[in-house]
N, C-alpha and C positions, 0 to 999 in steps of 0.2 A: 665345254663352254669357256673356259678357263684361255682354253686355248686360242679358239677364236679371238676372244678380246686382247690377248697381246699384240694380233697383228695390225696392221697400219689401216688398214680398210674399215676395219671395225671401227676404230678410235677416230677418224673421219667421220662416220656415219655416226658416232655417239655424239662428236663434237656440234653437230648441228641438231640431234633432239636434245643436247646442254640449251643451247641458245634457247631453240622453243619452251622451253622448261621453264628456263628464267625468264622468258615474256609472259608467258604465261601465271608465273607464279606471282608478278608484279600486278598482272592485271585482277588478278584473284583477292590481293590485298590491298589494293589502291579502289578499284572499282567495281569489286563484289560482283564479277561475273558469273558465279556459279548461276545465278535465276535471272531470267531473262522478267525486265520489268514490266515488258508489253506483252499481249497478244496480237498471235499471227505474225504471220515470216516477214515481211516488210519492216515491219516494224522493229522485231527482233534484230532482225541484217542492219537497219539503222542506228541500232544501240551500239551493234559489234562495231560499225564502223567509226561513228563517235569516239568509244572508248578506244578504240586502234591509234585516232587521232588526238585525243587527249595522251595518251602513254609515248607517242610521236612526240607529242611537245613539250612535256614533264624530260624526257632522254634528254631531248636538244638544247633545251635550257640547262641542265644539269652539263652536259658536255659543252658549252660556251661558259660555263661560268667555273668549269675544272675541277668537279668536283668526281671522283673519279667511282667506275662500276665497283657496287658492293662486292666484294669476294666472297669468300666462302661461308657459309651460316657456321655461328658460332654461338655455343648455348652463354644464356646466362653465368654461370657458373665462371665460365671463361671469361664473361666480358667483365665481370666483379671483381677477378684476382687482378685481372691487366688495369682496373680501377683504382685498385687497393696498392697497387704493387707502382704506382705512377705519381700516388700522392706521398709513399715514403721515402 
């Protein structure tokens, strides 16, 4: 496995379920996708697509106004010492 993932094809193919990860995980904490708030598919499909369209314009406004992509999650712990370590 180990192996596989050094090569270039791999890292391609990881590099685009990154991306869906990170839409994903935005849509998850911004608009509580996990349960769908209607029934039946129509309805459902018109939520997803809402929220596709709401996280469209939440990005666009963030990237016109330069505010740049979160990087990397960083625990607590970490963002306290770079707190601490900023005000001395």
């Amino acid at each position: 496995m180990r192996a596989d993932q050094a090569t270039d094809g791999w890292k391609e193919q990881y590099a685009l379920r990154a991306g869906v990860e990170g839409t994903m995980a935005q849509a998850s904490s911004r608009c509580d996708v996990h349960r769908a708030r209607y029934r039946g598919l129509a309805r459902t499909h018109l939520q997803h697509v809402l929220t596709a369209t709401a996280l469209n314009l939440v990005r666009t406004d963030a990237w016109l106004a330069g505010i740049p992509l979160a990087g990397a999650w960083t625990s607590r712990l970490t963002r306290l010492h770079a707190t601490l370590a900023a005000t001395m």
